[in-house]
VEXDREN-2710 file (C-alpha; in Angstrom, 1 decimal):
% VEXDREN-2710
k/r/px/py/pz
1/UNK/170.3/-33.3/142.6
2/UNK/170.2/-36.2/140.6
3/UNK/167.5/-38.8/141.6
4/UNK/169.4/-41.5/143.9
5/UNK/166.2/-42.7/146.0
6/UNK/165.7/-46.5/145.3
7/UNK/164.2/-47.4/142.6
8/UNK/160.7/-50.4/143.1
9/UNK/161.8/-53.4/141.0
10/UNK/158.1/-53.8/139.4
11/UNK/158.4/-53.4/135.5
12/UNK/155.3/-51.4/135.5
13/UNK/156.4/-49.1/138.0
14/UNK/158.2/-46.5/135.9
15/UNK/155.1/-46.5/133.1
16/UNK/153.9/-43.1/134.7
17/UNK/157.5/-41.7/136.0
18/UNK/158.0/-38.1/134.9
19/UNK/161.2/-37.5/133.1
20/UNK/164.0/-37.0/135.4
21/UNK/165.0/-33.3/135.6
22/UNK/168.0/-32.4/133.0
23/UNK/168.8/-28.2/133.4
24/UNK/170.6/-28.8/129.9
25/UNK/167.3/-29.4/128.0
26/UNK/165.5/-26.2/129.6
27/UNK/168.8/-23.7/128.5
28/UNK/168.6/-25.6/124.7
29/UNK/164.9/-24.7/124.9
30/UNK/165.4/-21.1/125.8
31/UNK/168.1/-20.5/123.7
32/UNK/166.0/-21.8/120.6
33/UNK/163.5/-19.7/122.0
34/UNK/165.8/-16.4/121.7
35/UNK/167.4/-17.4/118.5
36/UNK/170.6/-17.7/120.0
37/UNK/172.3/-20.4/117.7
38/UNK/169.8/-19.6/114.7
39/UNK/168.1/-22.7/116.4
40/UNK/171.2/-25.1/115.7
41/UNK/171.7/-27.3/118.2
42/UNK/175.9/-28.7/117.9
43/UNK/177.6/-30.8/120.4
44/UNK/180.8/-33.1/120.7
45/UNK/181.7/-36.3/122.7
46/UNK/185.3/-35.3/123.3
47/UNK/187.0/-38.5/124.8
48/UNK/190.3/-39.2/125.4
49/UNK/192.1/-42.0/124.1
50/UNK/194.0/-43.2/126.7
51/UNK/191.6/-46.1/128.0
52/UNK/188.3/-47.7/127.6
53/UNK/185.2/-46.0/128.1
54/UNK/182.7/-46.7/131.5
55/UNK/179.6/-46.0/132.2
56/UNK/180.4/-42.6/133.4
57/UNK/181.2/-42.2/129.3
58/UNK/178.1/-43.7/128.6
59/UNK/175.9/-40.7/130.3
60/UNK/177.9/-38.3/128.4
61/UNK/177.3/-39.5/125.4
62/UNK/173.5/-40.1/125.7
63/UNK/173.5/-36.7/126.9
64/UNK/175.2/-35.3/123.8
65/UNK/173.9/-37.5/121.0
66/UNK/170.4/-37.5/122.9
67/UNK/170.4/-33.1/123.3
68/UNK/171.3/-33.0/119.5
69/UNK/168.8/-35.4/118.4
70/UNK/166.1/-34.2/120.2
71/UNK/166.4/-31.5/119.2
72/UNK/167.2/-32.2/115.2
73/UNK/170.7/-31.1/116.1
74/UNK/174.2/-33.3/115.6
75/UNK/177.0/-34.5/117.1
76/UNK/180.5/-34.8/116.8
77/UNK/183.1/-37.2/117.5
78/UNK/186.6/-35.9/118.5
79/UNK/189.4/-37.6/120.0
80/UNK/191.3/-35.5/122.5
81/UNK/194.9/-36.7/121.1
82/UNK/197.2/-34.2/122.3
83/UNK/199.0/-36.9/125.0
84/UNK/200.8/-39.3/123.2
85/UNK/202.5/-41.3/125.8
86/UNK/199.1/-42.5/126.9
87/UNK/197.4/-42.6/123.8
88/UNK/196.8/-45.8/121.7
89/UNK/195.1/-47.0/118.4
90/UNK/193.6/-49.8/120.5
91/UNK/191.7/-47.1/122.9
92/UNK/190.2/-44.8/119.2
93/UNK/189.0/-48.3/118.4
94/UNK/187.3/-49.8/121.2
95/UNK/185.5/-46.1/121.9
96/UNK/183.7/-46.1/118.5
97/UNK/182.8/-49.4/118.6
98/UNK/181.0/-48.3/122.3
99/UNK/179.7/-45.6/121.5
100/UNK/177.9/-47.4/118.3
101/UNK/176.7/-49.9/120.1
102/UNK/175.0/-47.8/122.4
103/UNK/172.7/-46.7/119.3
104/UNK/174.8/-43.4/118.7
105/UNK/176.0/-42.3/114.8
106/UNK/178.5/-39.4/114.5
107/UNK/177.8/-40.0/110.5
108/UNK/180.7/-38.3/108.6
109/UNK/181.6/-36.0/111.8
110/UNK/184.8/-38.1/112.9
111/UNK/187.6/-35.4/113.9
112/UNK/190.8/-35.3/116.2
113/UNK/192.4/-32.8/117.8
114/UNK/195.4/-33.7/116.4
115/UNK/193.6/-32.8/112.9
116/UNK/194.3/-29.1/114.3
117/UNK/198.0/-29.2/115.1
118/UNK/198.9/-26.6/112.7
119/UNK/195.9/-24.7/113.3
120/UNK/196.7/-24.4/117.1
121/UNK/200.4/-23.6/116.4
122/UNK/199.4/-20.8/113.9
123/UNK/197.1/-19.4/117.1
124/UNK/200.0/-20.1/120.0
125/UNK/201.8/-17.6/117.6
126/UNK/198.8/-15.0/117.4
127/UNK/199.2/-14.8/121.5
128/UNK/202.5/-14.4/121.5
129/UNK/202.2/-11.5/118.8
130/UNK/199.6/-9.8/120.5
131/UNK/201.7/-10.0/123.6
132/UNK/199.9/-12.6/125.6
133/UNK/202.1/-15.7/125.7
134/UNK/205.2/-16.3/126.5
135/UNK/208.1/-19.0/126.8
136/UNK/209.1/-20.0/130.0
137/UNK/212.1/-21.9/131.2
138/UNK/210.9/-22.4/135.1
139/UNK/210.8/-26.0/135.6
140/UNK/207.4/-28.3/137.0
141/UNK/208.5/-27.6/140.7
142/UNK/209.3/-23.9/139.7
143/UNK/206.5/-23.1/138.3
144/UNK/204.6/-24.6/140.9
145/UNK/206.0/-22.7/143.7
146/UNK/205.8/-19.4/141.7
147/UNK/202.0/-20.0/141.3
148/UNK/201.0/-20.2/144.8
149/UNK/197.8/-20.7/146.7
150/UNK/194.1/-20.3/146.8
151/UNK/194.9/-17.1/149.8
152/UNK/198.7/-16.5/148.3
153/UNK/198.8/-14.9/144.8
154/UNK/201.6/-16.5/142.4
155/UNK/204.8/-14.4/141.1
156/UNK/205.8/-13.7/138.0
157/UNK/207.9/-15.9/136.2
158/UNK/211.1/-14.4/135.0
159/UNK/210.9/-15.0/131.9
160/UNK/207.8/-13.5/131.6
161/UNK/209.0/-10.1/130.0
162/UNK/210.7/-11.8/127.5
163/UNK/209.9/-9.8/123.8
164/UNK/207.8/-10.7/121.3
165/UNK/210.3/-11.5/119.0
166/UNK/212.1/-13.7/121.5
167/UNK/209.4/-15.6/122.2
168/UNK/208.7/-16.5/118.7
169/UNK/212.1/-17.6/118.0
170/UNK/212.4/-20.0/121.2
171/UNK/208.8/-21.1/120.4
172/UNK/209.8/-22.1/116.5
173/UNK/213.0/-24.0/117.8
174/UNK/210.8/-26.0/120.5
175/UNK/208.8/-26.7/117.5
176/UNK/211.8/-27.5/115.6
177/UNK/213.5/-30.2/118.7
178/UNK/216.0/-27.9/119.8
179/UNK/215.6/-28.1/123.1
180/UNK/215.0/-31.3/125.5
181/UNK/211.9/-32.1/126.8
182/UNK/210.6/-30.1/129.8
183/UNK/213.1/-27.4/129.7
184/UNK/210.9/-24.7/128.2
185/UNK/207.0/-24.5/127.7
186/UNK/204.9/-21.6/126.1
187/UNK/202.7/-20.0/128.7
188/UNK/199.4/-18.0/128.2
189/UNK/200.4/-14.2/130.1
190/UNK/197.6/-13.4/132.1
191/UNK/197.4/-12.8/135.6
192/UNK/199.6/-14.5/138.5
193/UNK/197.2/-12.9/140.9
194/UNK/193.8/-14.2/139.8
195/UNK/191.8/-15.8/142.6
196/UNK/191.3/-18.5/139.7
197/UNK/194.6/-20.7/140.1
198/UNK/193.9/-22.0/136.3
199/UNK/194.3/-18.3/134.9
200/UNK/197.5/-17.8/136.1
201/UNK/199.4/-17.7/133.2
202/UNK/198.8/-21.9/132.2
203/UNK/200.7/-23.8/130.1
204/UNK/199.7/-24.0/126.8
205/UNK/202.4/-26.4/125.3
206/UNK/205.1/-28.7/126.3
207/UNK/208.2/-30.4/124.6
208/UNK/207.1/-33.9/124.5
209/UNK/209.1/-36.5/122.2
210/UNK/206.7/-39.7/121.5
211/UNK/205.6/-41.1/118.6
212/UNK/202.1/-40.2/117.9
213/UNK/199.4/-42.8/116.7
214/UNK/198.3/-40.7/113.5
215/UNK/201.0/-38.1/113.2
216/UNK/204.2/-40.2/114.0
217/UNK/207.0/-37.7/115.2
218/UNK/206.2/-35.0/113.1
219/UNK/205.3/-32.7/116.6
220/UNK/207.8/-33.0/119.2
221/UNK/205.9/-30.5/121.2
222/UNK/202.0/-31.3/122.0
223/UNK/199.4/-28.2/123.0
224/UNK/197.8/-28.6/126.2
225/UNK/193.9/-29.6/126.5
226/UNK/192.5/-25.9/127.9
227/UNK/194.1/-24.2/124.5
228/UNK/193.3/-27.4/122.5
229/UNK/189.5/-28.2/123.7
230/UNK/187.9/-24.6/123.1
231/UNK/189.9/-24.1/119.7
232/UNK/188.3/-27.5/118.8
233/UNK/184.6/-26.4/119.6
234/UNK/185.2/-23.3/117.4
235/UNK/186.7/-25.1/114.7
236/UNK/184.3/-27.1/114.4
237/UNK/180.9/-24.7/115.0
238/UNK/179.9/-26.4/118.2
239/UNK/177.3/-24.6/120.0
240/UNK/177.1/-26.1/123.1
241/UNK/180.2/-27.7/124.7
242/UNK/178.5/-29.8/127.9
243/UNK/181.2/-30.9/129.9
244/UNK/181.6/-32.2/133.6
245/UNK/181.7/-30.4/136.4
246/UNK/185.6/-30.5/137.5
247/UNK/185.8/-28.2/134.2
248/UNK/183.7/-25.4/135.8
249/UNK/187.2/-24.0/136.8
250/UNK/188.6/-24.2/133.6
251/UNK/185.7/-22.2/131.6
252/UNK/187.5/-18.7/132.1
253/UNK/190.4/-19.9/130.4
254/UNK/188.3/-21.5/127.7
255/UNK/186.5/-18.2/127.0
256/UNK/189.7/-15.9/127.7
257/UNK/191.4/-18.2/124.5
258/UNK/188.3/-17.3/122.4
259/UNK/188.2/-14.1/123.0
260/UNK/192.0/-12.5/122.6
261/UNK/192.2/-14.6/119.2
262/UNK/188.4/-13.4/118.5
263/UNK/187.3/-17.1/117.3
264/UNK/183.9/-18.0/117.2
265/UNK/182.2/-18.8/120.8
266/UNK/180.4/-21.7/122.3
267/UNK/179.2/-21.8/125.4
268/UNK/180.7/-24.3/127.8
269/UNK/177.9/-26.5/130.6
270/UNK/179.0/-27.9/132.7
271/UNK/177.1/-30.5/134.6
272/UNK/177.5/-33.6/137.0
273/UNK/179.0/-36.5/136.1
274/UNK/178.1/-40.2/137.3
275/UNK/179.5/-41.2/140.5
276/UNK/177.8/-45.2/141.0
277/UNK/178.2/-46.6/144.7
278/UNK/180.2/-49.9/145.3
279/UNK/182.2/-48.5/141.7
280/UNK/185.3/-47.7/141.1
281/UNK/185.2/-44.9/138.0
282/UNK/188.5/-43.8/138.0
283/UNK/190.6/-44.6/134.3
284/UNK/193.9/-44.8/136.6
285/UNK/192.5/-47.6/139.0
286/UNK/190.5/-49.3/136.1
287/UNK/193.9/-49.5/134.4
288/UNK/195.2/-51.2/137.7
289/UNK/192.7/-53.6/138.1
290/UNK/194.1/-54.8/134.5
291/UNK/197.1/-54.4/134.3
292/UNK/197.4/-56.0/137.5
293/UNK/195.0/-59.0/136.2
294/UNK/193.0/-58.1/139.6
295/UNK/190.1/-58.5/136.1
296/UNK/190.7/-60.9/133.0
297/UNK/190.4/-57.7/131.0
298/UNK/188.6/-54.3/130.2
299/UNK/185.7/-56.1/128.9
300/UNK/185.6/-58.1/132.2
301/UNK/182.1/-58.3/133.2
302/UNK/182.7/-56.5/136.6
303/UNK/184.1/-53.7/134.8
304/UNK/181.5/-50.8/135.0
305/UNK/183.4/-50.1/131.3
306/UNK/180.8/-50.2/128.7
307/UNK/182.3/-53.4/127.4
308/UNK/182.5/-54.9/130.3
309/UNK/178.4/-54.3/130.6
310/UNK/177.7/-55.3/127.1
311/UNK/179.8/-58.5/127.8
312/UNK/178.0/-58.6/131.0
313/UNK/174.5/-58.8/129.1
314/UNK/173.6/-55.0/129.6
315/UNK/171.7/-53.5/126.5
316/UNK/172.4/-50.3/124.9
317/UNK/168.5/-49.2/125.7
318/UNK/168.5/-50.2/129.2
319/UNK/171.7/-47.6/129.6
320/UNK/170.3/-45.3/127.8
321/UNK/167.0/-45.1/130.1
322/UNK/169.6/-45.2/132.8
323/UNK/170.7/-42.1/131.5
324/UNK/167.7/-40.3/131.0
325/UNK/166.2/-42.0/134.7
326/UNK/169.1/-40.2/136.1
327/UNK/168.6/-36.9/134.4
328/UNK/171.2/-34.0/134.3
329/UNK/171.8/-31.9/137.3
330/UNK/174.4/-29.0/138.2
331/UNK/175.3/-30.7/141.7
332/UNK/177.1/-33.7/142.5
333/UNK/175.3/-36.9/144.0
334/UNK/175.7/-40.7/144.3
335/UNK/173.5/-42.6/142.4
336/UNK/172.6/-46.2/144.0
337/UNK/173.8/-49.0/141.8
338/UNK/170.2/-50.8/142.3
339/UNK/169.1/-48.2/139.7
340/UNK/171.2/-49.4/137.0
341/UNK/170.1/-52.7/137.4
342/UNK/166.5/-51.5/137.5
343/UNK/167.4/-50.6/134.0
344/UNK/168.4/-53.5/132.9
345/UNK/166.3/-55.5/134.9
346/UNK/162.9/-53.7/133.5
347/UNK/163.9/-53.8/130.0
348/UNK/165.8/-57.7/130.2
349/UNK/162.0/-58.1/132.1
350/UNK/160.5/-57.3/128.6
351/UNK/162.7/-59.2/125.5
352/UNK/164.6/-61.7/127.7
353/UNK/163.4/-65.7/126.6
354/UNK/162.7/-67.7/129.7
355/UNK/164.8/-71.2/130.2
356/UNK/165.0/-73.6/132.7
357/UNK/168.5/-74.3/134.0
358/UNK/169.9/-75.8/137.2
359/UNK/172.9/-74.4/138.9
360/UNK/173.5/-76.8/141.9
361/UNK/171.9/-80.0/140.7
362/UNK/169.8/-82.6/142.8
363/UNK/168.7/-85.7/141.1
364/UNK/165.2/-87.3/141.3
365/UNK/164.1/-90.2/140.2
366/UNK/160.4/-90.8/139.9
367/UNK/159.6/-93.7/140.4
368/UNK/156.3/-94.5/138.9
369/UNK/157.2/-93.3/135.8
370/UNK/158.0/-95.5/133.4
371/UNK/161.5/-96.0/132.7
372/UNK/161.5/-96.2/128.5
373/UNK/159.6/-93.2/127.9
374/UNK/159.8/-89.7/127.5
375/UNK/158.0/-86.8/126.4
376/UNK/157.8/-83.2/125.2
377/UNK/156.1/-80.7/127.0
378/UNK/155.3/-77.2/126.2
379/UNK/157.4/-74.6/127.6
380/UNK/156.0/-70.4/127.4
381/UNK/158.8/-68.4/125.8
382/UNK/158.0/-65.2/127.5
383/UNK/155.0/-64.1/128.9
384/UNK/155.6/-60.6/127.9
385/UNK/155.3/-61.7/124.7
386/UNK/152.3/-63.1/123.3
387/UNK/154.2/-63.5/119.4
388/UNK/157.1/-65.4/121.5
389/UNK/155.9/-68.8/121.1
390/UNK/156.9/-72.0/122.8
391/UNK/159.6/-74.2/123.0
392/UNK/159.6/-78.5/123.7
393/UNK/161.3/-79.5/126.4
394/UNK/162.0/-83.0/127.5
395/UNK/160.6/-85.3/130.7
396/UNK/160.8/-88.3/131.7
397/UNK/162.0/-90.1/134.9
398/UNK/165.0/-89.2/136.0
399/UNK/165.4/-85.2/136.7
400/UNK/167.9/-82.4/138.4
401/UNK/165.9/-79.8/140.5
402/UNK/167.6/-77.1/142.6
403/UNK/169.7/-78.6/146.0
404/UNK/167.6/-75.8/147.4
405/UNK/164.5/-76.5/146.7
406/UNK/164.4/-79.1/149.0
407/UNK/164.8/-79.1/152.8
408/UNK/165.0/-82.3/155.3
409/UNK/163.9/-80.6/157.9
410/UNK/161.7/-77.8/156.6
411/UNK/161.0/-74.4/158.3
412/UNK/157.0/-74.0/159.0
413/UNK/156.9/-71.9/156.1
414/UNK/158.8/-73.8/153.6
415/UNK/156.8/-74.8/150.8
416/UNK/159.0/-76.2/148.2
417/UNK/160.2/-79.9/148.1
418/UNK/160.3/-81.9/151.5
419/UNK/159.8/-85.7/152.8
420/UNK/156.1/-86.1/152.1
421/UNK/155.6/-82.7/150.6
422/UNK/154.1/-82.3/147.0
423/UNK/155.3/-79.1/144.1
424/UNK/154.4/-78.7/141.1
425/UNK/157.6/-79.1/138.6
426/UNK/157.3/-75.6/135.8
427/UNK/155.5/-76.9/132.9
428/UNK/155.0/-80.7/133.7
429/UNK/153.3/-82.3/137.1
430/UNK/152.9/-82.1/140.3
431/UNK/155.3/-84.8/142.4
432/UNK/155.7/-86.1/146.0
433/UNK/158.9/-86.9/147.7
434/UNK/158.9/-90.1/149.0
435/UNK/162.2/-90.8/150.5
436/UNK/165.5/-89.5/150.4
437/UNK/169.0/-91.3/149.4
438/UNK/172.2/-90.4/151.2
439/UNK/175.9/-91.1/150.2
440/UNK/178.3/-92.9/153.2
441/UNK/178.7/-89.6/154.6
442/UNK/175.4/-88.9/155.2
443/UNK/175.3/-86.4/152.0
444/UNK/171.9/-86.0/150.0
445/UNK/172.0/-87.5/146.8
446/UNK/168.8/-88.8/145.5
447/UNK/165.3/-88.1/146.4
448/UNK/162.7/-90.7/145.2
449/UNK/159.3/-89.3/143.9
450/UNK/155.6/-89.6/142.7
451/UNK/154.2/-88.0/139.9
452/UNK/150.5/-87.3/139.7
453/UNK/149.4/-88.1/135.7
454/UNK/146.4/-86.4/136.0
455/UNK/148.3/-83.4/137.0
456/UNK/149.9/-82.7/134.1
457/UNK/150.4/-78.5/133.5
458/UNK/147.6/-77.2/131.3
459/UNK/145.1/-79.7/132.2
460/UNK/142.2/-79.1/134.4
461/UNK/143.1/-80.4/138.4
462/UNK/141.5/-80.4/141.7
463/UNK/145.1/-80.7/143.0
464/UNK/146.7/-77.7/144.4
465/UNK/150.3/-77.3/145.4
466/UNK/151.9/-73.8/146.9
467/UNK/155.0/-73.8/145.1
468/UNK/156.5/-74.7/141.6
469/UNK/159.6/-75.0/140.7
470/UNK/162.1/-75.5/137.8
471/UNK/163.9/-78.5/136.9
472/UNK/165.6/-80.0/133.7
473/UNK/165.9/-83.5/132.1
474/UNK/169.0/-85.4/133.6
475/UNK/169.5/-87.6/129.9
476/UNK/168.6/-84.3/127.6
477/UNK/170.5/-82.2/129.8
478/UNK/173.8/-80.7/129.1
479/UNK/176.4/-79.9/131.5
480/UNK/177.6/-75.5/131.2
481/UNK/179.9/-73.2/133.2
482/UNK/177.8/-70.6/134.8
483/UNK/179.5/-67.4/136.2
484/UNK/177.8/-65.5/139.1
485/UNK/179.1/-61.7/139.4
486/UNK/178.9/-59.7/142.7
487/UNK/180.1/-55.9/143.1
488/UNK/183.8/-55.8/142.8
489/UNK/184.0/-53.2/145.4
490/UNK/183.3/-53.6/149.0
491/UNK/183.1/-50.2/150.2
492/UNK/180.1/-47.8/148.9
493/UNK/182.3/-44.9/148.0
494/UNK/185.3/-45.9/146.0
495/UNK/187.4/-42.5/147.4
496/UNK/186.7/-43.3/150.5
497/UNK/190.2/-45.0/151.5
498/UNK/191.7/-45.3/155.0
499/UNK/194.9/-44.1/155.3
500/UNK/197.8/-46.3/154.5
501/UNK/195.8/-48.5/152.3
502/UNK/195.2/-48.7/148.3
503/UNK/191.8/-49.0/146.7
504/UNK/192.7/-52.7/145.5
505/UNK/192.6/-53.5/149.8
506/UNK/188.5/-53.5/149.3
507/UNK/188.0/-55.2/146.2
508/UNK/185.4/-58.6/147.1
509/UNK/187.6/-61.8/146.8
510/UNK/184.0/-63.3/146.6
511/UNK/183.0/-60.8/143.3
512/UNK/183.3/-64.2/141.1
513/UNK/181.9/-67.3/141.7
514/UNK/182.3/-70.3/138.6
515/UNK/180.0/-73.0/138.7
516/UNK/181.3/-75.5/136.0
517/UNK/178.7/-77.9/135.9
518/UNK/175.4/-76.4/135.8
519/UNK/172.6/-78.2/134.1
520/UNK/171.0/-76.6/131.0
521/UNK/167.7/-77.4/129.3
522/UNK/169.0/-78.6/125.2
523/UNK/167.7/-75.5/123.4
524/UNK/170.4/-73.6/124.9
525/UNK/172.9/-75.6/123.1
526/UNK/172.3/-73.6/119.8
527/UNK/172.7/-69.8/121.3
528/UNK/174.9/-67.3/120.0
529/UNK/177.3/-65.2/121.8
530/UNK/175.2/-62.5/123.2
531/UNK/172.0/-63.7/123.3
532/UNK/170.2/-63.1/126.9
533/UNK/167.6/-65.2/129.0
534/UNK/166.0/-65.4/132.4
535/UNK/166.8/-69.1/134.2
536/UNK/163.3/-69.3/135.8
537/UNK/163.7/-68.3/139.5
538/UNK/167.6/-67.6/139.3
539/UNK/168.1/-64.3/137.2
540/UNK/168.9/-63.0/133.9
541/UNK/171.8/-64.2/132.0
542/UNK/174.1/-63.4/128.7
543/UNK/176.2/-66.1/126.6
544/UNK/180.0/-65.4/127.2
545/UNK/182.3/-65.5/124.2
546/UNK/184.2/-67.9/125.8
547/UNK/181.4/-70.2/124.8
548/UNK/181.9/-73.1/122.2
549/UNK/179.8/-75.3/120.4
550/UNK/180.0/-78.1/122.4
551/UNK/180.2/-76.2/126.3
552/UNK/178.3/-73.1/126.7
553/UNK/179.4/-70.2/128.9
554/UNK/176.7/-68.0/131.0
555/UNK/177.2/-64.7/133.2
556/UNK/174.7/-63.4/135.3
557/UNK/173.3/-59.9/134.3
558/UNK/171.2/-59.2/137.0
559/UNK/169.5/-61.1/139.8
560/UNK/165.6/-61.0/139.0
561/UNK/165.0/-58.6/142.6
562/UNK/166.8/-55.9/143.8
563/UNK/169.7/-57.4/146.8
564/UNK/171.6/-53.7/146.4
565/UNK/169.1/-52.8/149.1
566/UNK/170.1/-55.4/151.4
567/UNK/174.0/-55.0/151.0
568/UNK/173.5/-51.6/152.0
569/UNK/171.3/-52.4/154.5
570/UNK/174.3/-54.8/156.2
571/UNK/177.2/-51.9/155.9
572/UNK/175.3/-49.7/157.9
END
C-alpha cells in the first residue's frame, strides 16, 4: 500500500528515508535484466483533453517521464482525442504547459490519437474481414440489456451474424454520414458470455457528428478509447503502457486487439492512482466547481489542478518528491493531504526568502524613541542559506506588530507582548509595554512602549526576553491583500456523500479568507508574479497574478506546521 502514515514536519527528517516502494521500477529492472525490450525502456502520458490536469496527473507523469529517464528510456506525449464534444484547444494547451513546468520534455515525441484515424479505420476493417467485428444497430439501452450481469451472461445481438461483406458496406457508409448518429456502431465479436463484462463484444466506434479541434469534420464517426489506446502504444513502440488501476479490466481487450491484428505488443501496468483526503479528484465535479464559479477558475488556488498549485506557490520539485515519497503500489489507498504539504513545506523550507509582514495590524508607538529618526537594520535572508545575504529594513518609532501577539490579560504561559511584559522585536530591540490605548468602545488600538538601546539585535546583552516577534515599519510600510486558503472540502473522502445530497453540500464556505490590508515590509514592493517567501511566524507565501505595481497580492502556500493533523483529529 502506498505510504499514508503522517509525515514529521522537521526538514531533516526525510534526509535518511528509504525510497518509497514503486513495483513498476522492480518489473523495468527485471525485464532489462532478461532482455525483454532489448533494454528499451518506452512510455506515454496519454491524457485526455477534455479538462485541466490535477495532481492525480501529476503522479502519472512523474511516474512515466521519471521510469524512462531513469532508466535512459523516453517518453511520449499523446492526446487521447477521439471525443470531440468534450475536447478543446484550450485543454491540449494548458496540459503541455503543466506538464513542462513540472520539469518534464517529451522533445520531438508530441502525437495524437487523432494522428491515427486512418490507421485505426484501416484495422476496424481487418476485424471485420477476419470475421471479428461487426455492425450493430441495437441502441444504448439495447445493448445494455443484451449484455447482462456479472452472474447473467449477455445475448447475442442480432445483428451479430451479419456477413463480412455486409458489414463492410454499412461500416464505409457510417464512415461516409449515411446514417444518424447512434443508430449503428461497429462492435468487436467476441464473446457475450465472458465473465469479463468489457469482452463482450465492445464497441469499437460510434457515429458522432462534432467538429474536431485538429481534424474539423472530416470523421463523423470517432473509434472508441479500448481499440484506440492499445493501437496507439503499438504505433508508436511503447514498451510499457502504465496505466491506473480502473483499466485492469480493460487489459484483455487491450491484448485481444493486439493479438487478432498481430501488431506489435506492450505490456499494459496497471497501478494505483492518487486518491488525497479532504480532495475532490474527479474532472466532472472540478468542472462543476467552475462552471458553477463555486472557484474563480481552474487555476484557483484551491484547485488540487496543477495550476491551481503552481498558482498556489507549489513547486514543480516539491511534487515531484511527493511523487516519488508516495511510491507506486498495486492497491488502492488514501494518502493524507499533510504529506503533500510536507513536500512543499520541506523544500519552500530550503529556497523560500524570509520577510516580515503583518496580517492583522496593531500599532505601537515607542515612546522614547526619537520622533525624527530612523534607521536600517539588518535583516537574514534565509538561514538555510549562507550565500542569501541580507536585506535593510526600516525602524523607527511608530510600528504594527501582530493583534496577537499581545494579550491584556495573559495566560500564565503567555510570553509574547503584555502590560509590563518585555519581547524582543526580530532583528531590532528588545521593548516594554507600558500602557495600552483603547477607542470609545473599549477596542485596543495603541500600545505605548520602551525600547532598550543597548539591546539592539547583534550586540552583546545581559537582557534576556522569552519571545520575539515580528513587526514592520508603520511610515515604510505598505498596505497588501493577503489571501489565506483552507481545504475546500469538508469531508475526508470526497465519494463519501449522504444520500440525497451533491458533493458541492460539503464544500468549506470558510476555504477563503481576504485580508485586504495587511502590512508588508518595502522590499516586497518589487516582487514578481511567482516569487515565494516565508512571513516570519505566519507561513509560506506566493505573489498572485493579480498583483500590480502599486498593490501586491499574496496566497498562502502552506502554514509553516502541519494543522492536517488537527483537522482530522476534530472529525473523528
Amino acid at each position: 500500500m502506498e505510504n499514508n502514515k503522517h509525515i514529521s514536519n522537521d526538514a531533516n527528517s526525510d534526509k535518511e528515508r528509504k525510497p518509497a516502494p514503486n513495483f513498476i521500477r522492480n518489473i523495468i529492472i527485471e525485464d532489462n535484466r532478461t532482455g525483454k525490450w532489448n533494454q528499451r525502456v518506452h512510455t506515454r502520458f496519454p491524457p485526455e483533453p477534455n479538462g485541466y490536469l490535477h495532481i492525480g496527473h501529476a503522479k502519472s507523469i512523474c511516474l512515466n517521464f521519471g521510469m524512462a529517464k531513469e532508466f535512459g528510456g523516453v517518453t511520449n506525449l499523446r492526446f487521447d482525442d477521439t471525443n470531440p464534444v468534450k475536447e478543446d484547444v484550450e485543454y491540449v494547451d494548458s496540459i503541455m504547459e503543466d506538464v513542462r513546468w513540472l520539469g518534464f520534455d517529451w522533445e520531438d515525441r508530441l502525437y495524437y490519437a487523432s494522428d491515427y484515424f486512418g490507421q485505426l479505420f484501416e484495422y476496424a476493417c481487418e476485424l471485420i474481414k477476419k470475421g471479428k467485428a461487426f455492425v450493430c444497430d441495437l441502441s444504448f439501452d439495447e445493448m445494455r440489456e443484451y449484455r447482462g450481469t456479472l452472474t447473467k451472461p449477455g445475448k447475442n445481438s442480432p445483428y451479430r451474424d451479419r456477413t463480412i461483406e455486409e458489414n463492410l458496406d454499412l461500416f464505409l457508409r457510417m464512415k461516409n454520414g449515411e446514417f444518424p448518429d447512434g443508430t449503428k456502431v461497429l462492435r468487436a465479436k467476441i464473446d457475450m458470455s465472458h465473465p469479463n463484462i468489457t469482452m463482450r463484444d465492445p464497441v469499437i466506434y460510434r457515429i458522432r457528428r462534432a467538429n474536431h479541434h485538429r481534424t474539423g469534420d472530416k470523421w463523423c464517426i470517432y473509434p472508441m478509447y479500448d481499440f484506440t489506446h492499445c493501437i496507439s502504444d503499438s504505433i508508436e513502440r511503447i514498451t510499457h503502457s502504465l496505466c491506473t488501476l480502473e483499466f485492469e479490466n480493460n487489459r484483455p481487450i487491450y491484448d485481444w486487439f493486439l493479438d487478432e491484428l498481430d501488431l506489435y505488443h506492450p505490456q499494459q501496468i496497471e497501478f494505483a492512482r492518487l486518491n488525497l483526503n479532504y480532495t475532490v479528484m474527479s474532472k466532472r465535479k472540478l468542472l462543476q466547481l467552475v462552471q458553477e464559479k463555486y472557484v474563480s477558475g481552474w487555476d484557483d488556488p484551491r484547485m488540487p489542478t496543477i495550476c491551481g498549485l503552481r498558482r498556489r506557490g507549489y513547486t514543480p520539485e516539491s511534487i515531484r518528491n511527493f511523487a516519488e515519497m508516495i511510491g507506486v503500489a498495486k492497491n488502492e489507498s488514501v494518502v493524507e493531504f499533510s504529506q503533500l504539504e510536507f513536500a512543499i513545506r520541506d523544500h519552500l523550507n530550503k529556497i523560500a526568502q524570509r520577510v516580515m509582514v503583518v496580517l492583522n495590524p496593531l500599532k505601537i508607538t515607542i515612546t522614547n524613541y526619537p520622533e525624527t529618526e530612523s534607521e536600517e537594520l539588518d535583516a537574514v535572508n534565509s538561514p538555510e542559506d549562507e550565500n542569501a545575504g541580507t536585506r535593510k529594513i526600516p525602524f523607527d518609532r511608530e510600528l504594527y506588530i501582530e493583534k496577537d501577539d499581545f494579550m491584556e490579560n495573559p495566560p500564565k504561559k503567555f510570553f509574547r507582548l503584555s502590560p509590563g511584559s518585555e519581547v524582543r522585536l526580530r532583528y531590532a530591540y528588545i521593548i516594554r509595554c507600558d500602557d495600552v490605548i483603547k477607542d470609545e468602545n473599549g477596542n485596543i488600538i495603541e500600545l505605548l512602549c520602551t525600547y532598550y538601546p543597548e539591546t539592539k539585535s547583534g550586540l552583546p546583552s545581559e537582557k534576556k526576553v522569552k519571545s520575539t516577534i515580528h513587526w514592520v515599519s508603520a511610515k515604510h510600510s505598505f498596505d497588501a491583500e493577503v489571501r489565506i486558503y483552507e481545504q475546500l472540502s469538508l469531508i475526508e473522502n470526497a465519494g463519501e456523500i449522504e444520500e440525497g445530497k451533491e458533493f458541492t453540500d460539503y464544500l468549506n464556505p470558510n476555504s477563503l479568507q481576504i485580508i485586504p490590508n495587511a502590512k508588508i515590509e518595502p522590499s516586497l514592493m518589487s516582487v514578481n508574479i511567482g516569487d515565494k517567501f516565508q512571513f516570519e511566524r505566519l507561513g509560506y507565501f506566493c505573489v498572485d497574478k493579480d498583483s500590480t505595481k502599486d498593490k501586491k497580492v499574496f496566497n498562502r502556500t502552506v502554514t509553516l506546521k502541519d494543522t492536517w493533523a488537527k483537522i482530522a483529529k476534530k472529525d473523528n
